[in-house]
N, C-alpha and C positions, 0 to 999 in steps of 0.2 A: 275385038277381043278374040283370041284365038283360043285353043279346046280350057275345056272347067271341066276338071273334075270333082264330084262331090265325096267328100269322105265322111268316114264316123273320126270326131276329133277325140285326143287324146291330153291327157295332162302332160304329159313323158314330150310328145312330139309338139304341143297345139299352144300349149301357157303361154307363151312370150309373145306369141304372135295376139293370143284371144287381149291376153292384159293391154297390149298396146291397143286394139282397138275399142274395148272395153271402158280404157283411160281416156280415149280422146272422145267419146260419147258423152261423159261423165262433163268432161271439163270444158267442150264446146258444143254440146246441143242441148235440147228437150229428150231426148232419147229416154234418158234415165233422169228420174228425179233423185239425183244422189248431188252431193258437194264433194266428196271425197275421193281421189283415187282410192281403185281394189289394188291391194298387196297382191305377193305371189300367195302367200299362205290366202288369204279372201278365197282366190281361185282353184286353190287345192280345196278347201273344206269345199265350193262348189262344185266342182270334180265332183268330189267324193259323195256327194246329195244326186248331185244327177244318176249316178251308177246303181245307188242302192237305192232309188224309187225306180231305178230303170225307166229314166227318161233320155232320149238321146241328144245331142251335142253333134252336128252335121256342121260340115265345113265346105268349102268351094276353094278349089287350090287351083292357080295357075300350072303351066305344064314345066315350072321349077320347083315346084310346091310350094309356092309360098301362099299365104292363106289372104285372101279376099274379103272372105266375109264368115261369119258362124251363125247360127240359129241352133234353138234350142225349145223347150216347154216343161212347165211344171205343175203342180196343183194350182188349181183356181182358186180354192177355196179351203181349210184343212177339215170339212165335213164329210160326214157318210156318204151323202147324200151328191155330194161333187164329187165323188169318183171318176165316173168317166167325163167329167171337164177337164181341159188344159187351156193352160193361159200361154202366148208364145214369147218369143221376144226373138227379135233380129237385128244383125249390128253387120255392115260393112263397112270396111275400111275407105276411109275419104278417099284415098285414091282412084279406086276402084267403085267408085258410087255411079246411079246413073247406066249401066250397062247392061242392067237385067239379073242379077248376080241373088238378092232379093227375093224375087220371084222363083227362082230355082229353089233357093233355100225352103221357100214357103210351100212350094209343091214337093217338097221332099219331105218338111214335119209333115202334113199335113195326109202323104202315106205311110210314114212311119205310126202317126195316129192310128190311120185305120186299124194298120196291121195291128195297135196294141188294142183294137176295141173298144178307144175310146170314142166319144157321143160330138162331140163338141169342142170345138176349139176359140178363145178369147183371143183377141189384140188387143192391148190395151194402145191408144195413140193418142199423143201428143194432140190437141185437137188442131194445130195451127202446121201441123206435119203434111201437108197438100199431097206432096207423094206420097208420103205409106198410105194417107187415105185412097188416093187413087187405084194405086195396088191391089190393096183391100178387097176394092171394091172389084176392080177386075177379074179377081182371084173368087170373087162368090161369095164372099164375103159381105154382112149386111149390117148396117148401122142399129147398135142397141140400146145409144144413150148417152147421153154426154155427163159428165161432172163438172158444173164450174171450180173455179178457182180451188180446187182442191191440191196444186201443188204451188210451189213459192221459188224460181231461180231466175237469175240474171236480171234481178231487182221487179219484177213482174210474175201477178197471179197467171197459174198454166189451167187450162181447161185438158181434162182425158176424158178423149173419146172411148167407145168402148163398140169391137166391132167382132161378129161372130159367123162362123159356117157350122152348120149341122152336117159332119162326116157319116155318120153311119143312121139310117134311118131306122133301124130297130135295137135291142140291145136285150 
C-alpha cells in the first residue's frame, strides 16, 4: 500500500463511494445488522445527522482519491447522562481490507474524540468478527460484555460484543 491519506469526508464528494461500501457491509457481512440496502437520500439525512450533532465522518483515500475505508461515531445512548460517550463504527472497503486502513481510521476518531472532550468511546462488534476484535484490542481497547443472540442474519443468531477505551481521564 502506498501513501493514505485521511480526510474529513463529504456528502458532495464521499456518497457514492460511502453507499457502495456501506451496501456491501449490509448485504455480505455481520458488520451491520441491517437487511436493506441505504439509498442515496438514507445517506444524505446521515450527512445531515452527523454535521448537526458535529460528529465527524473521516475517510482514507488512496493517492487517486478513491476512498478505502470511512469511520465515523455517534450518541451512545440519547441520555444526559451519555453525553460524553460515543459509539463508533468503521467500514472498509473489501478490496482494500486487511492492510491497516482500520486502524488509521480508529486512531484518527478516537483524536477527533479527544479534541471534542468526549469521556469514552463504544465498538459495538460482531462477537464472531476475530479481527475487529483483535484491533480492538490492540488499539486499548477493553472487553465490556457480550449480548447473546441479540441479532438475526444470514439464517443465524449474532452475539455483540461490546468493546470500550476511556479517552480522556477527567471531564
Amino acid at each position: 500500500m502506498n501513501t493514505v491519506n485521511v480526510v474529513e469526508c463529504h456528502f458532495e464528494q464521499h456518497a457514492s463511494q460511502i453507499l457502495t461500501i456501506f451496501n456491501d457491509a449490509i448485504l455480505h457481512s455481520t458488520a451491520l445488522y441491517e437487511y436493506e440496502e441505504r439509498s442515496l437520500q438514507d445517506l444524505e439525512r446521515w450527512f445531515k445527522s452527523k454535521t448537526m450533532h458535529q460528529f465527524p465522518v473521516i475517510g482514507v483515500e488512496d493517492e487517486q482519491g478513491v476512498l478505502m475505508g470511512f469511520a465515523s461515531y455517534g450518541s451512545f445512548r440519547q441520555f444526559p447522562a451519555n453525553l460524553y460517550t460515543v459509539e463508533h463504527s468503521v467500514y472498509v472497503h473489501q478490496a482494500y481490507r486487511g492492510k491497516g486502513l482500520a486502524k488509521e481510521l480508529i486512531k484518527a476518531l478516537t483524536q477527533k474524540a479527544k479534541q471534542q472532550g468526549m469521556h469514552t468511546m463504544i465498538g459495538a462488534i460482531d462477537a464472531s468478527n476475530v479481527a475487529s476484535i483483535a484491533l480492538h484490542n490492540k488499539l486499548g481497547f477493553t472487553h465490556a460484555g457480550t449480548l447473546s443472540e441479540v441479532g438475526f442474519k444470514f439464517g443465524r443468531w449474532l452475539d455483540l460484543a461490546f468493546y470500550q477505551i476511556i479517552l480522556n481521564e477527567q471531564h
